[in-house]
N, C-alpha and C positions, 0 to 999 in steps of 0.2 A: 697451858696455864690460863685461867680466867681470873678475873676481881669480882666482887660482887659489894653491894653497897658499903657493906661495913668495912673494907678494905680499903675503899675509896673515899672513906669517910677518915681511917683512920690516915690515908698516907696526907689529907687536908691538914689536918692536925698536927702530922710531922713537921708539914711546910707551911705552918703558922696560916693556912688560908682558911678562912670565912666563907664556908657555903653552905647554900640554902640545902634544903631538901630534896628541892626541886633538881635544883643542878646537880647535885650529887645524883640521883637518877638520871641524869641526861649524860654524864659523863662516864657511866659505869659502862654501856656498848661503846662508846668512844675508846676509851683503853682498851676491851676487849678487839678491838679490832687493829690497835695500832699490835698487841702482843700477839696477835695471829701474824701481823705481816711478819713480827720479828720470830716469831717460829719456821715460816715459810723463810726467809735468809737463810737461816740454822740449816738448813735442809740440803742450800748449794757446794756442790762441792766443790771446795778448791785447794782439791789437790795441786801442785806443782803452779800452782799460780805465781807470782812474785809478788809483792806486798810494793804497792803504788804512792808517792805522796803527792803524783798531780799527773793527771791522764795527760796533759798535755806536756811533752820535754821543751823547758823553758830553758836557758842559759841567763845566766845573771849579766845584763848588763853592768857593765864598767863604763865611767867618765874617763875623759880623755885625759886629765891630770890626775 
């Protein structure tokens, strides 16, 4: 999936933001490249993986009362 100006002009619009011309060009390779990395994700498999809510196993500290 790619954007191209008018897509990035239109999701401004969704999100009530004010940009230039300019910027709306400057930001059309910016999204294209954060949707490639989130392509490249899509791609890993994870099979039989476990679903994580913190890499590190923490235990909940308790107060002594």
């Amino acid at each position: 999936m790619s954007v191209d100006i008018d897509k990035v002009r239109h999701i401004a619009t969704l999100a009530r933001i004010a940009m230039s011309e300019d910027e709306l060009a400057r930001l059309v390779p910016e999204l294209n490249n954060i949707l490639g990395w989130v392509e490249q994700l899509a791609e890993v498999d994870t099979d039989g993986v476990e679903p994580l809510t913190a890499v590190i196993d923490q235990k909940l500290r308790l107060r002594d009362d």
